[in-house]
Gaussian input, Z-matrix of N, CA and C with variables (Angstrom, degrees):
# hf/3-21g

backbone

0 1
 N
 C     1     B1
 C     2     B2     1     A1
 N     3     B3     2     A2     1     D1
 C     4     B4     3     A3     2     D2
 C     5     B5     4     A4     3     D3
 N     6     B6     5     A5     4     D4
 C     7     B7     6     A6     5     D5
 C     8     B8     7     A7     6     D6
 N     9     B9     8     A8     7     D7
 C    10    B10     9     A9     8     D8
 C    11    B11    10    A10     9     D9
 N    12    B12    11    A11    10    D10
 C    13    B13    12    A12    11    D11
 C    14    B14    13    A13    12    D12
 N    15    B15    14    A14    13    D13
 C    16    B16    15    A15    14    D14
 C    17    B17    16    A16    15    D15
 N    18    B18    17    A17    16    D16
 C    19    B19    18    A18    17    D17
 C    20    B20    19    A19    18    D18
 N    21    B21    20    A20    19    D19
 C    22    B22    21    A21    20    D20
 C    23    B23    22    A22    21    D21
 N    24    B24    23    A23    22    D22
 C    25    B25    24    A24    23    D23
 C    26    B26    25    A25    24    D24
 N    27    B27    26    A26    25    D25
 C    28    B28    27    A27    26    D26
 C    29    B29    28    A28    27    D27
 N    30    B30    29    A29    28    D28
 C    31    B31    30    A30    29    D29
 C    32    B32    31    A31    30    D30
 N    33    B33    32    A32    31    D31
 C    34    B34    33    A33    32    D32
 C    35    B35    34    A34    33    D33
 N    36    B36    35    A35    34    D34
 C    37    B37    36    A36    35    D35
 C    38    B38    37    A37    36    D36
 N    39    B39    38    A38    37    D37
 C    40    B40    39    A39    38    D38
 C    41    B41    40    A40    39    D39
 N    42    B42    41    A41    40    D40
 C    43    B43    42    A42    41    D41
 C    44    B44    43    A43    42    D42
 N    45    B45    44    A44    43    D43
 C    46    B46    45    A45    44    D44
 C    47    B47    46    A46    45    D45
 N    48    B48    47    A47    46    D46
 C    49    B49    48    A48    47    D47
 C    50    B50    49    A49    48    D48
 N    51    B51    50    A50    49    D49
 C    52    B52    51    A51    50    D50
 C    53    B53    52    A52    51    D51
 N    54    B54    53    A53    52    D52
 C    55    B55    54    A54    53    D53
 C    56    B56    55    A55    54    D54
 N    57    B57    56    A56    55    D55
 C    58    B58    57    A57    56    D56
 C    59    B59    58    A58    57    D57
 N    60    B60    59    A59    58    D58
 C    61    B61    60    A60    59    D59
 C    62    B62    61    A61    60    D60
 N    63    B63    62    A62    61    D61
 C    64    B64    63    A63    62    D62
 C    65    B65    64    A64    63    D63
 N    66    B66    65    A65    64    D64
 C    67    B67    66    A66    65    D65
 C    68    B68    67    A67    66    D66
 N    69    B69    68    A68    67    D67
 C    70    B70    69    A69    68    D68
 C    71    B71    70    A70    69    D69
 N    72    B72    71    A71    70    D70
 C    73    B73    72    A72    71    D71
 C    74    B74    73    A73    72    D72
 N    75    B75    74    A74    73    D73
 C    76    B76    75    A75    74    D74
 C    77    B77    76    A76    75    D75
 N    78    B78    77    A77    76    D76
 C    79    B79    78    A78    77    D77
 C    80    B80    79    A79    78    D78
 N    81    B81    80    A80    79    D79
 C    82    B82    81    A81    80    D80
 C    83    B83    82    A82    81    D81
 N    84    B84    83    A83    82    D82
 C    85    B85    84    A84    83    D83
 C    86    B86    85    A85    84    D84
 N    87    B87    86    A86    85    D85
 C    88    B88    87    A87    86    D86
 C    89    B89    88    A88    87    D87
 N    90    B90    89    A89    88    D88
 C    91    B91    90    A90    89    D89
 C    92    B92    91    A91    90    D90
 N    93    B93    92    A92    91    D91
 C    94    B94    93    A93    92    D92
 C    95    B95    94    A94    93    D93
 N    96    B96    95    A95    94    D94
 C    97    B97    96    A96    95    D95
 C    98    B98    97    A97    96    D96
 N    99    B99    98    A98    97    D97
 C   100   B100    99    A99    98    D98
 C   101   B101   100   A100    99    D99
 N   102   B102   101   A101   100   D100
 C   103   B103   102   A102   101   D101
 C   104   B104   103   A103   102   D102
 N   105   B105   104   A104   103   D103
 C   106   B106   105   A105   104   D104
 C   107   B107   106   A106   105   D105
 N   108   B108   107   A107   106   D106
 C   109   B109   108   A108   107   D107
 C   110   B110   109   A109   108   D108
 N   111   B111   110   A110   109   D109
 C   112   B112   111   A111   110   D110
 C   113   B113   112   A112   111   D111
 N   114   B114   113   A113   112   D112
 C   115   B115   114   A114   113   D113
 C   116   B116   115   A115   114   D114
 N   117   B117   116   A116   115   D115
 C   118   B118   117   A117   116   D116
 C   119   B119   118   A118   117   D117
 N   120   B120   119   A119   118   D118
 C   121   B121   120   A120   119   D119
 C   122   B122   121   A121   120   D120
 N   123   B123   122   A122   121   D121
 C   124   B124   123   A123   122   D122
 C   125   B125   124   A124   123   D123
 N   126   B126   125   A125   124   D124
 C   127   B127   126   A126   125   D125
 C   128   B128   127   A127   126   D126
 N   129   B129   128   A128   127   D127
 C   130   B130   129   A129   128   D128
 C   131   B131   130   A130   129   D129
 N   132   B132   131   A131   130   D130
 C   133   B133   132   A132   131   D131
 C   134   B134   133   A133   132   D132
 N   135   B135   134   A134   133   D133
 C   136   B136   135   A135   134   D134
 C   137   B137   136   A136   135   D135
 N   138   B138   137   A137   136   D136
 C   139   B139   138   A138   137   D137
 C   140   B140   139   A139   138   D138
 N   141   B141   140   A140   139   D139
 C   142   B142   141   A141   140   D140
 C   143   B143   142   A142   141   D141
 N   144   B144   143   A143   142   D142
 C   145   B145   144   A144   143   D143
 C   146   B146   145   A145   144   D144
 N   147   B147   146   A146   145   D145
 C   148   B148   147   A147   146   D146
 C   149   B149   148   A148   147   D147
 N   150   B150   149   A149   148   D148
 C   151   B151   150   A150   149   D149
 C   152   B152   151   A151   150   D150
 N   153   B153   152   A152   151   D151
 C   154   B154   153   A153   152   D152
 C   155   B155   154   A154   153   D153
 N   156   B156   155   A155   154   D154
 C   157   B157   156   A156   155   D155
 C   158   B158   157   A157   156   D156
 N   159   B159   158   A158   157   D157
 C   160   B160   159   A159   158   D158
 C   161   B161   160   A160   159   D159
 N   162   B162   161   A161   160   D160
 C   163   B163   162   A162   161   D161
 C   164   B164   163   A163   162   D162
 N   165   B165   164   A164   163   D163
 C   166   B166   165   A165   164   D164
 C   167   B167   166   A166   165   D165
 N   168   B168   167   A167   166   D166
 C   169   B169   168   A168   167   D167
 C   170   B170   169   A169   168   D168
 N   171   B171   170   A170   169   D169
 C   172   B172   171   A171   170   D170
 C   173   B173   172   A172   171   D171
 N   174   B174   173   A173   172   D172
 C   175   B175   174   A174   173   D173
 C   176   B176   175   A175   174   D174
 N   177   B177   176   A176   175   D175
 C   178   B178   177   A177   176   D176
 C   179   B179   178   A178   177   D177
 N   180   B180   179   A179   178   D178
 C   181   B181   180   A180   179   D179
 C   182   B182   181   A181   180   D180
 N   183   B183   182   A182   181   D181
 C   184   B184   183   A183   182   D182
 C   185   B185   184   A184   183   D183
 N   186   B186   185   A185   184   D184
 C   187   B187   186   A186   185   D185
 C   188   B188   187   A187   186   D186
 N   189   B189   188   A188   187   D187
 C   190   B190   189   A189   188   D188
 C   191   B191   190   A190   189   D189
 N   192   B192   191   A191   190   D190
 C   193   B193   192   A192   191   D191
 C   194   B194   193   A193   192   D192
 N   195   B195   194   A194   193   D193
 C   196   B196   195   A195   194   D194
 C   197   B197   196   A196   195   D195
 N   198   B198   197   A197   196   D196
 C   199   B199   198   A198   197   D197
 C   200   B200   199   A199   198   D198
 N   201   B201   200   A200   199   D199
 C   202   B202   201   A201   200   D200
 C   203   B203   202   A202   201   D201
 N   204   B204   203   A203   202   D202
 C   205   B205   204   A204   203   D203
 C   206   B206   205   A205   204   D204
 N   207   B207   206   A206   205   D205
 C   208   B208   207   A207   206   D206
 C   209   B209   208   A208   207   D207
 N   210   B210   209   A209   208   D208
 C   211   B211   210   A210   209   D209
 C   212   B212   211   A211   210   D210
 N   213   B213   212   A212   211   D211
 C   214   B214   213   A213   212   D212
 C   215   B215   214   A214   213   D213
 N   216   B216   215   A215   214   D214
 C   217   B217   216   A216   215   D215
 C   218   B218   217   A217   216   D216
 N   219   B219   218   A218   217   D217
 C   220   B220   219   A219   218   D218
 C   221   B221   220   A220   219   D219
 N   222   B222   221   A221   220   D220
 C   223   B223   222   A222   221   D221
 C   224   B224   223   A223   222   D222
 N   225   B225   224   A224   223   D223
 C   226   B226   225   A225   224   D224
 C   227   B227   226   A226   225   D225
 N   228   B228   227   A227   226   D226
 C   229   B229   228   A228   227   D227
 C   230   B230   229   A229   228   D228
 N   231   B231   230   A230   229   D229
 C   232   B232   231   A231   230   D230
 C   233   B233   232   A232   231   D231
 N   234   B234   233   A233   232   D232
 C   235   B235   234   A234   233   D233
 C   236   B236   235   A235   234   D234
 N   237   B237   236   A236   235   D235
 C   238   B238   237   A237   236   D236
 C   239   B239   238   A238   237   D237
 N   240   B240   239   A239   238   D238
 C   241   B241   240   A240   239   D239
 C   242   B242   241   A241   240   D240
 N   243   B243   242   A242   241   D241
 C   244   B244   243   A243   242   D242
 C   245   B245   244   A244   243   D243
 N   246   B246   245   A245   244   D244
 C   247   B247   246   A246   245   D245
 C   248   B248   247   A247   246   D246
 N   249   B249   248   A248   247   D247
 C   250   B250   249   A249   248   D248
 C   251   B251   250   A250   249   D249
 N   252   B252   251   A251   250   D250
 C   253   B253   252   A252   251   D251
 C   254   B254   253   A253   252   D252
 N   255   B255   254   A254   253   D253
 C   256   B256   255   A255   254   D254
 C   257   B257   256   A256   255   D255
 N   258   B258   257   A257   256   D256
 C   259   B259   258   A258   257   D257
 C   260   B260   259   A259   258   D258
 N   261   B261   260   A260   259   D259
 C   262   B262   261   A261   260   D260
 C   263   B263   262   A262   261   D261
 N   264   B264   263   A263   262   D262
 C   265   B265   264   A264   263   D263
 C   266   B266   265   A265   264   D264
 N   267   B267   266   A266   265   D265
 C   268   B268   267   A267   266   D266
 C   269   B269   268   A268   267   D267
 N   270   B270   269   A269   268   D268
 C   271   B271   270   A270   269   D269
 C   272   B272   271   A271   270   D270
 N   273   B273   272   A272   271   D271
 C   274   B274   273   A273   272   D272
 C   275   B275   274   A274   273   D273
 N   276   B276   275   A275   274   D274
 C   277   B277   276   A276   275   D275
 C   278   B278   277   A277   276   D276

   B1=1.4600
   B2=1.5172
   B3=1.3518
   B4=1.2337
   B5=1.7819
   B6=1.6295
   B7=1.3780
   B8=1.7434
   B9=0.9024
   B10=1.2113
   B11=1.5602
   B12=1.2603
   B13=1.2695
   B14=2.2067
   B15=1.7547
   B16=1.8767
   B17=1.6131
   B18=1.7639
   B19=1.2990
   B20=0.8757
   B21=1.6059
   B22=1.6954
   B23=1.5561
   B24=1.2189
   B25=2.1010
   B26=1.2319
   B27=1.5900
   B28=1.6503
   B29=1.8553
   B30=1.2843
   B31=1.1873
   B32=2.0347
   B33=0.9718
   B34=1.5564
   B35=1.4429
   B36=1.2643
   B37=1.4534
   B38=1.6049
   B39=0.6493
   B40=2.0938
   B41=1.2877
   B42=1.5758
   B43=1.2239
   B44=1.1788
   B45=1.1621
   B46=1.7596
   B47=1.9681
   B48=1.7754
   B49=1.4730
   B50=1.3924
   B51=1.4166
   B52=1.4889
   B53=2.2129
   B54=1.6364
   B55=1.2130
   B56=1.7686
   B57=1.6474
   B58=1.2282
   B59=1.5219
   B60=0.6351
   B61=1.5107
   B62=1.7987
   B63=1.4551
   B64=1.4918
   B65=1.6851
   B66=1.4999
   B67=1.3812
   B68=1.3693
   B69=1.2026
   B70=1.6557
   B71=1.2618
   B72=1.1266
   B73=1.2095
   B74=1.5214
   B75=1.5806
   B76=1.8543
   B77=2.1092
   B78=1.4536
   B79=1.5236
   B80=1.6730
   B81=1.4647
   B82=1.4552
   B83=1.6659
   B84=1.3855
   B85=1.2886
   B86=1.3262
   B87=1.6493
   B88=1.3992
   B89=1.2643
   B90=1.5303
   B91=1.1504
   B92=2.0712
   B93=1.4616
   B94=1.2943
   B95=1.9816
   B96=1.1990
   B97=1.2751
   B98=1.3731
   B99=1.3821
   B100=1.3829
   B101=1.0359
   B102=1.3011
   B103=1.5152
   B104=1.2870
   B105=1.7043
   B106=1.8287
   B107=1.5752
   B108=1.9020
   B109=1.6136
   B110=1.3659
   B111=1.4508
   B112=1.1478
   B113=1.4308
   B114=1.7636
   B115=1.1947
   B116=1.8504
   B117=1.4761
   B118=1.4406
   B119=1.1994
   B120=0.9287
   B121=1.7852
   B122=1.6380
   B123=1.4055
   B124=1.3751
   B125=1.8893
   B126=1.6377
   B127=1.5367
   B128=1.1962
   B129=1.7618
   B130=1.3557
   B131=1.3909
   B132=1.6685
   B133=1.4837
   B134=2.1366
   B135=0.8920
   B136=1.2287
   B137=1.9822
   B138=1.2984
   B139=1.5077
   B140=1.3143
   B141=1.4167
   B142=0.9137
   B143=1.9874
   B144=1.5822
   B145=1.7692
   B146=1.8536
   B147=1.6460
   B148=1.5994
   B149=1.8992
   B150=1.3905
   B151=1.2196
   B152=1.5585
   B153=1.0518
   B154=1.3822
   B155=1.4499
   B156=1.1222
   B157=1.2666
   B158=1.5652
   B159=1.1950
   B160=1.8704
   B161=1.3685
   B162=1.2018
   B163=1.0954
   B164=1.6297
   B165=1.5247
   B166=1.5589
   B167=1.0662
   B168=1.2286
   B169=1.4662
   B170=1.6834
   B171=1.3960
   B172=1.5101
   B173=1.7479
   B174=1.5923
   B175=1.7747
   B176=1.8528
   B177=1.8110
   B178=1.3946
   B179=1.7353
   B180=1.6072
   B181=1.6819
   B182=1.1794
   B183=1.8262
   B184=1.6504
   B185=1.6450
   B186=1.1579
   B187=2.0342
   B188=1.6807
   B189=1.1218
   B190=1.4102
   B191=1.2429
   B192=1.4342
   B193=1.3034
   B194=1.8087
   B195=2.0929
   B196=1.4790
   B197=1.3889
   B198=1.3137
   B199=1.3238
   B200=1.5576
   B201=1.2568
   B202=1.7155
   B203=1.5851
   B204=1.6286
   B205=1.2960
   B206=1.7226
   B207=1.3589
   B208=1.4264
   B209=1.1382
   B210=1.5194
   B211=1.8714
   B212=1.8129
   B213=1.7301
   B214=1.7875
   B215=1.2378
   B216=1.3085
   B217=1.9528
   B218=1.3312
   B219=1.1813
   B220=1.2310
   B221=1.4953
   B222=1.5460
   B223=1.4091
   B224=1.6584
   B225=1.2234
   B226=1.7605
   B227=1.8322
   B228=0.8890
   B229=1.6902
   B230=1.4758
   B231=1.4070
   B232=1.7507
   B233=1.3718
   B234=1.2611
   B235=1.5541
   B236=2.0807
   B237=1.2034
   B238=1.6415
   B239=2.0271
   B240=1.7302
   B241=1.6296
   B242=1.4684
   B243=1.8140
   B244=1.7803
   B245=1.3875
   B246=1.2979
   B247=1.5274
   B248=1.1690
   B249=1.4019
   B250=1.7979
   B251=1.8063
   B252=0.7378
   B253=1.1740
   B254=1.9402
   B255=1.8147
   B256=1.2567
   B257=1.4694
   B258=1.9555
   B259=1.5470
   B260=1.4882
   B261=0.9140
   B262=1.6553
   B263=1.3854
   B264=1.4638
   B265=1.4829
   B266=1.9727
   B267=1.3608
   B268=1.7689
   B269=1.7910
   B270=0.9942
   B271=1.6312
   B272=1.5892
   B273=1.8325
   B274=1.5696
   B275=1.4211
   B276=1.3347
   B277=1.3943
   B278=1.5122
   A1=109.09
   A2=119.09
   A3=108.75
   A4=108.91
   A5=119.39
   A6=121.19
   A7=115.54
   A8=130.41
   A9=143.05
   A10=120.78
   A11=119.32
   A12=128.07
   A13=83.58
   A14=102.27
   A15=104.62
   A16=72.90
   A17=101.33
   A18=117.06
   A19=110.56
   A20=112.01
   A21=129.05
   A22=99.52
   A23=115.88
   A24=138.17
   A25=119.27
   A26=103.69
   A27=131.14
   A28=115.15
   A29=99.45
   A30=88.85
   A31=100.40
   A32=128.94
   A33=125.85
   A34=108.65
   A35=119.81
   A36=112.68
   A37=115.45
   A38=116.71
   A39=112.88
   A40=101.63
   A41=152.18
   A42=159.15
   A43=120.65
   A44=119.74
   A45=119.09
   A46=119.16
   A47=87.96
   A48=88.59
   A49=114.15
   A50=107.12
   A51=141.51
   A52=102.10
   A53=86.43
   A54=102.53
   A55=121.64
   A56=120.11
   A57=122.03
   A58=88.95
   A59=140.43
   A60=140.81
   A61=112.83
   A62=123.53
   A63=101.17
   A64=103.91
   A65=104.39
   A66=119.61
   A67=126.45
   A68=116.43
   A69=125.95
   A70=110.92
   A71=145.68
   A72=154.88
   A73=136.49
   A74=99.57
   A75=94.50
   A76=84.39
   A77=91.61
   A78=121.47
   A79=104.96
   A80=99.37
   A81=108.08
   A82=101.52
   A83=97.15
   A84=117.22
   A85=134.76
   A86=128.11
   A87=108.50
   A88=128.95
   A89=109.60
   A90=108.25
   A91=140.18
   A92=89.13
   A93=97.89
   A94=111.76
   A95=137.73
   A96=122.17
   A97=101.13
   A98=138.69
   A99=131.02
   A100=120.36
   A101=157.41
   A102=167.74
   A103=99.18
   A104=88.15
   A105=110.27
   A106=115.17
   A107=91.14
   A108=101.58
   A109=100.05
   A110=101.64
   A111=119.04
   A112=115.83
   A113=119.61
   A114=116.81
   A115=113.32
   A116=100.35
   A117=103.93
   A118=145.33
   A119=142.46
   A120=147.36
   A121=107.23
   A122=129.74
   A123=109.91
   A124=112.61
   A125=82.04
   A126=94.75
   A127=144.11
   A128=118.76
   A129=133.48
   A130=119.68
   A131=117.51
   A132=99.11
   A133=78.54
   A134=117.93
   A135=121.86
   A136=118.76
   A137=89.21
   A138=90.37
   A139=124.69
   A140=139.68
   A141=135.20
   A142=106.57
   A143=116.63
   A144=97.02
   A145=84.64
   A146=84.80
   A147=119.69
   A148=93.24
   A149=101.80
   A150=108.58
   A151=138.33
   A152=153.16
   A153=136.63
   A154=151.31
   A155=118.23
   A156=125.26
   A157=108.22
   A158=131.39
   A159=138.08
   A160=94.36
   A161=129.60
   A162=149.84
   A163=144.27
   A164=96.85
   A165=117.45
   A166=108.72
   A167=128.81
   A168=145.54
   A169=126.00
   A170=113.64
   A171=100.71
   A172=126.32
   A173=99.83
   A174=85.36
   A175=92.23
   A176=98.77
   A177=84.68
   A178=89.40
   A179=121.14
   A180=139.68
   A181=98.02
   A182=90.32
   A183=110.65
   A184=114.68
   A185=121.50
   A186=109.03
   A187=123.58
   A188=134.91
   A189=142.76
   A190=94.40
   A191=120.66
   A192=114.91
   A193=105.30
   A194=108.59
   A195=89.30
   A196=128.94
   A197=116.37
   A198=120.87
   A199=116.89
   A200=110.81
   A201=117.09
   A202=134.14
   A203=114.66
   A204=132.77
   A205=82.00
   A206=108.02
   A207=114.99
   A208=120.31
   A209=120.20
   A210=109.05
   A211=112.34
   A212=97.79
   A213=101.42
   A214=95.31
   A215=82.81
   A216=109.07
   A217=134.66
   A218=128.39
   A219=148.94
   A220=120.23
   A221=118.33
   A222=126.25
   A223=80.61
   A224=127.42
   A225=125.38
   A226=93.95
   A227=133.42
   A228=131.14
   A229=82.98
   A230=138.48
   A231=108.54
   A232=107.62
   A233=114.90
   A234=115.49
   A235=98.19
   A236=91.92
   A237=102.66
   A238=92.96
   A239=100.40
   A240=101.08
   A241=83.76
   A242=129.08
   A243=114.42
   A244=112.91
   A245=135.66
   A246=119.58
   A247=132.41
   A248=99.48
   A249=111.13
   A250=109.46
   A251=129.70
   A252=134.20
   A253=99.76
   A254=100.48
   A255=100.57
   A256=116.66
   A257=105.89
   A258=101.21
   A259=133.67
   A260=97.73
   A261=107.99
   A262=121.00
   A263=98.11
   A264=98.20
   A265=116.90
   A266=104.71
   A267=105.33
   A268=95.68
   A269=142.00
   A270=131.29
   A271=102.40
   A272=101.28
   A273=85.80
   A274=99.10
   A275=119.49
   A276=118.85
   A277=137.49
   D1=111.79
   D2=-171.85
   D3=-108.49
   D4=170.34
   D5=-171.03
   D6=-108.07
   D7=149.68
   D8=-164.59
   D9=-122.40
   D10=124.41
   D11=-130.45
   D12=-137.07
   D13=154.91
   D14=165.22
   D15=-156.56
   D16=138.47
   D17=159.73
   D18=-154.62
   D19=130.11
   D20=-178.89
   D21=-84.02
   D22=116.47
   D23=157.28
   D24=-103.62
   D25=82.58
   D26=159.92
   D27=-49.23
   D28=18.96
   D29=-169.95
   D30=-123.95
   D31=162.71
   D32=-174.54
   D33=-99.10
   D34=142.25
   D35=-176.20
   D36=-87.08
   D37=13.76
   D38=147.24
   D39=73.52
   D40=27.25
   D41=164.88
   D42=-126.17
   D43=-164.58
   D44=-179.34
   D45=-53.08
   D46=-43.91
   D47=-173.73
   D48=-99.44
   D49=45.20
   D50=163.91
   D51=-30.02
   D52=-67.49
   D53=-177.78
   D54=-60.42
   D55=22.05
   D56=175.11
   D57=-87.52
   D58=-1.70
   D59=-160.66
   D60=38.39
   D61=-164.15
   D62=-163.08
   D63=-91.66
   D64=-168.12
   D65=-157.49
   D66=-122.39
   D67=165.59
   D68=151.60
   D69=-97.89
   D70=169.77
   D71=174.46
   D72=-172.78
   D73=110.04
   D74=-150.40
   D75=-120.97
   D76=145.90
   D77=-175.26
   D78=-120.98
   D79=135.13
   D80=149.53
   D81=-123.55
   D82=136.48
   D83=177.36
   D84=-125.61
   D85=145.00
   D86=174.03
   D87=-83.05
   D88=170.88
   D89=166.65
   D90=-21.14
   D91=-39.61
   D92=166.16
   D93=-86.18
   D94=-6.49
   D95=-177.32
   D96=113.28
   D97=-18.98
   D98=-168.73
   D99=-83.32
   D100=142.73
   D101=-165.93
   D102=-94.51
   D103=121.90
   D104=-175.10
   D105=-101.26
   D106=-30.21
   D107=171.89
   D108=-178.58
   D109=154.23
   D110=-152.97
   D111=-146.38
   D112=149.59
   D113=172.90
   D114=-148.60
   D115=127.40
   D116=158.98
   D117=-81.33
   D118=91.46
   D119=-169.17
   D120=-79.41
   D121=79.82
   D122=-178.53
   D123=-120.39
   D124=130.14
   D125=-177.64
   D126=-11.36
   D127=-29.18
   D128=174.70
   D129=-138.69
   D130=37.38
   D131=-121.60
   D132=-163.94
   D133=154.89
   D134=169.25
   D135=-59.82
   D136=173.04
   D137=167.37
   D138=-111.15
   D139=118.39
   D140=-135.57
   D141=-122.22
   D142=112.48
   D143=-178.64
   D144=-132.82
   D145=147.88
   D146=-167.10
   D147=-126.91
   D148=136.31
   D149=165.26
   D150=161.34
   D151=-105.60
   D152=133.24
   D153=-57.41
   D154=80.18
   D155=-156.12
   D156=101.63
   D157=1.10
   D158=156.12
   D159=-135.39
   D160=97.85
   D161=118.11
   D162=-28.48
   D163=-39.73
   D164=-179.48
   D165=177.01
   D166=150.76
   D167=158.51
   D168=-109.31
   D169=-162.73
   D170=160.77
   D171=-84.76
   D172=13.50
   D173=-166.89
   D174=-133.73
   D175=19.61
   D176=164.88
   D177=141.63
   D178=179.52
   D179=-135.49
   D180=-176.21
   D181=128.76
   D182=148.43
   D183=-12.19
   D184=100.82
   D185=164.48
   D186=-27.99
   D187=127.72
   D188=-152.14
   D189=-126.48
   D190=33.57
   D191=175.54
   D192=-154.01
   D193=135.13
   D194=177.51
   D195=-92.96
   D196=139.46
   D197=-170.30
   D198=-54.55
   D199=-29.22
   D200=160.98
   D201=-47.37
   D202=40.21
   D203=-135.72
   D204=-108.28
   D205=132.70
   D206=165.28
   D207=-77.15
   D208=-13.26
   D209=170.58
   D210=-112.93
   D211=33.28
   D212=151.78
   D213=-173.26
   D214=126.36
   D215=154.60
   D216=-61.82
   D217=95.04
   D218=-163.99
   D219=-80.06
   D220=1.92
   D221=-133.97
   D222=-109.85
   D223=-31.75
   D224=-171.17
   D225=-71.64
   D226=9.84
   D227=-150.34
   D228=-137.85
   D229=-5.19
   D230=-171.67
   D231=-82.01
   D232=147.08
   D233=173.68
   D234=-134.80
   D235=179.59
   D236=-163.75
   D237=-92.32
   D238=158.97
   D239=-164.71
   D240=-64.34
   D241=-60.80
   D242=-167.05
   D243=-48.87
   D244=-6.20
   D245=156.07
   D246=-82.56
   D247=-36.01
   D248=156.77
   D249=-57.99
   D250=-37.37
   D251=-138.41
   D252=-99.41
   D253=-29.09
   D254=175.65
   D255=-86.66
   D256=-30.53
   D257=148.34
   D258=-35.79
   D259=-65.70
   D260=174.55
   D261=-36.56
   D262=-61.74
   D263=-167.73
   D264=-87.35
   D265=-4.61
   D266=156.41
   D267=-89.70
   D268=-0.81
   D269=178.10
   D270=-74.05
   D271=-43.27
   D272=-161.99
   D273=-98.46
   D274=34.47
   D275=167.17
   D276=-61.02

């Protein structure tokens, strides 16, 4: 049973596709914290989904890190799977 995560990043991602400007960013994760699938929403910028069988592309990858991190609380970010789930499915629209 995995948990479902939305986080707004006011911050710019520092590479070429600098110019997506910043993001939303919603996770499903497992039990252990790891990202099963994933989606980027950025302000000027495409929409971006990572996950089974897409793994990565050229403008970025599944998160390689688990969100079950003892120096951040993740718990202000939970959302329900039908919200994830409605992300998802306008992403691969």
């Amino acid at each position: 049973m995995g948990r479902f995560y939305r986080r707004r990043w006011e911050e710019s991602r520092g590479d070429e596709f600098d110019a997506f400007g910043h993001s939303v960013w919603y996770f499903e994760v497992d039990d252990d914290g790891w990202p099963v699938r994933q989606i980027e929403v950025y302000d000027r910028g495409p929409v971006l989904r990572y996950g089974p069988g897409h793994e990565e592309d050229q403008c970025g990858g599944l998160g390689q890190a688990s969100l079950h991190d003892q120096e951040e609380d993740w718990s202000p970010f939970v959302i329900t799977r039908d919200a994830f789930e409605h992300a998802w499915n306008s992403a691969g629209e």
